[in-house]
N, C-alpha and C positions, 0 to 999 in steps of 0.2 A: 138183272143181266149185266156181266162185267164190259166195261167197255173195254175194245180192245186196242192196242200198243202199234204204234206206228213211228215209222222212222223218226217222222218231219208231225209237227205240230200245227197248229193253227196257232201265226203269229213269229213261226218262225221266218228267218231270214236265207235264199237260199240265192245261190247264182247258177240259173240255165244255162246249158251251154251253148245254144241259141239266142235265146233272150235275154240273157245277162241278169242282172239284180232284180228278186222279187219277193214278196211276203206271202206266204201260207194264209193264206183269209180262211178257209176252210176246208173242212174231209166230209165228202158227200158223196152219198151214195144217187148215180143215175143208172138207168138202163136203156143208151145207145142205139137200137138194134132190139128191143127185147132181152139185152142181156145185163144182169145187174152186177155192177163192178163201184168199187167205190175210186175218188179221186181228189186229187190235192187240187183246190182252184187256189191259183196264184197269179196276182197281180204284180204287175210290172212297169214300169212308167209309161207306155204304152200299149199295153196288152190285156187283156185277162183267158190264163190258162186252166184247163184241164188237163191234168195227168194223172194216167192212171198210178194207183200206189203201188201196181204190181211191175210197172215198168220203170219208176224213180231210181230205183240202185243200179240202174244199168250204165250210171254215167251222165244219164241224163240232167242231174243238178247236183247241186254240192251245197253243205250249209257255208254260209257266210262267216272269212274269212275273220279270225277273232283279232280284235286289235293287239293286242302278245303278238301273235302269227306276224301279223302285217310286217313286223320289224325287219325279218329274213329278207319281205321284199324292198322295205328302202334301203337295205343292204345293196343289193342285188343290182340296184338304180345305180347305187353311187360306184360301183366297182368301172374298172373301164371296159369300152365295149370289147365283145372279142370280136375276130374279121371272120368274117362270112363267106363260105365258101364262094368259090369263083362260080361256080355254072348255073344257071341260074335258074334252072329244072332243081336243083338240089336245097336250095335258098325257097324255091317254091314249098316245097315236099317239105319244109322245117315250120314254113307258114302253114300249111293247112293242116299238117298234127297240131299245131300248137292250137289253131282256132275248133281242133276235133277234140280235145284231150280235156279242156275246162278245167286246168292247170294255173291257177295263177300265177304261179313261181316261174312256169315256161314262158306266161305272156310278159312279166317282168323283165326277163334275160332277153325276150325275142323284142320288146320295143325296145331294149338300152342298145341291142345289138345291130335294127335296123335304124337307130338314132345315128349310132355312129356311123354306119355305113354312109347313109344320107351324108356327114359333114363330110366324110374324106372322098368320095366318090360318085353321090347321087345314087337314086334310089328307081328302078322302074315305075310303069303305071302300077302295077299289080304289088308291088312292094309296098307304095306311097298308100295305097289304100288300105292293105294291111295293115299298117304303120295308123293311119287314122282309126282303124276302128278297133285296134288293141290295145291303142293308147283311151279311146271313149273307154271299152269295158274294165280296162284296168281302176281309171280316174273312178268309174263308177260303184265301182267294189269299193275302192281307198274313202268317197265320198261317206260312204254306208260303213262299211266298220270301224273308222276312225269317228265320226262323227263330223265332219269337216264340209264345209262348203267346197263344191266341186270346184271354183275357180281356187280358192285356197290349196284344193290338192295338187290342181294344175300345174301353178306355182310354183310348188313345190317339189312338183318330179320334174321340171326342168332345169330346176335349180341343182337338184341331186344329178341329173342325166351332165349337166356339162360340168361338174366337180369331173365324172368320169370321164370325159372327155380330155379335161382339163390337166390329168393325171397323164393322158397317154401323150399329149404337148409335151407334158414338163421331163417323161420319160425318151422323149427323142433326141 
């Protein structure tokens, strides 16, 4: 009997849009309910998942971003921030696409962009939070496809976040 072809592997690397970075440990068939469906169990640094394989392309995770790739986003870091709309229903509504969307390239612009907000103006409660846990999934992708100790990445998007900063000084 041929085995069959699936997106995502066992062993692969993927990032939930929920649960952010995790590994493919296995494609197993259970049956729920009486009803038999097969599923990706993936582990996460604190989780372990089941997802169905018939609902994974829906958005639901993404393979992990390849280190080539990753370059766009230290790109992305070191540009300077742009300014963020005034109202702050709109500033909202750009947060919660970006943490619905499991976009890296969006979480990259949206933390350089609420980096800067934070220096020139401060940031709300709901901003600030944003801002913490887009900056965890980001640092945790960079961790994993770079191959880099998370403080080392840390480091290093702070360092890249106020070059862009430091660009919009130099241009006033």
């Amino acid at each position: 009997m041929a085995e069959q072809a699936y997106e995502y592997n066992a062993g692969d690397w993927i990032v939930h849009r929920h649960h952010g970075v995790g590994e493919i440990e296995s494609i197993e068939q259970m049956a729920p309910g009486g009803v038999e469906r097969t599923y990706y169990k993936v582990v996460t640094a604190d989780s372990t998942l089941w997802v169905p394989v018939d609902e994974a392309d829906g958005g639901l995770f993404r393979p992990l971003t390849s280190p080539e790739a990753f370059e766009e986003v230290l790109a992305i870091l070191e540009r300077p921030p742009r300014e963020m709309k005034q109202n702050h229903l709109s500033r909202r509504s750009r947060i919660d696409h970006v943490h619905s969307a499991n976009s890296l390239l969006d979480t990259a612009r949206l933390v350089r962009d609420l980096w800067g907000r934070r220096a020139e103006r401060g940031l709300n409660g709901t901003e600030e939070q944003a801002l913490r846990d887009l900056t965890h999934r980001l640092l945790d992708e960079w961790s994993a496809a770079q191959d880099v100790d998370e403080a080392e990445a840390q480091h290093r998007m702070r360092s890249l976040l106020q070059k862009g900063l430091d660009k919009v000084a130099d241009a006033a």
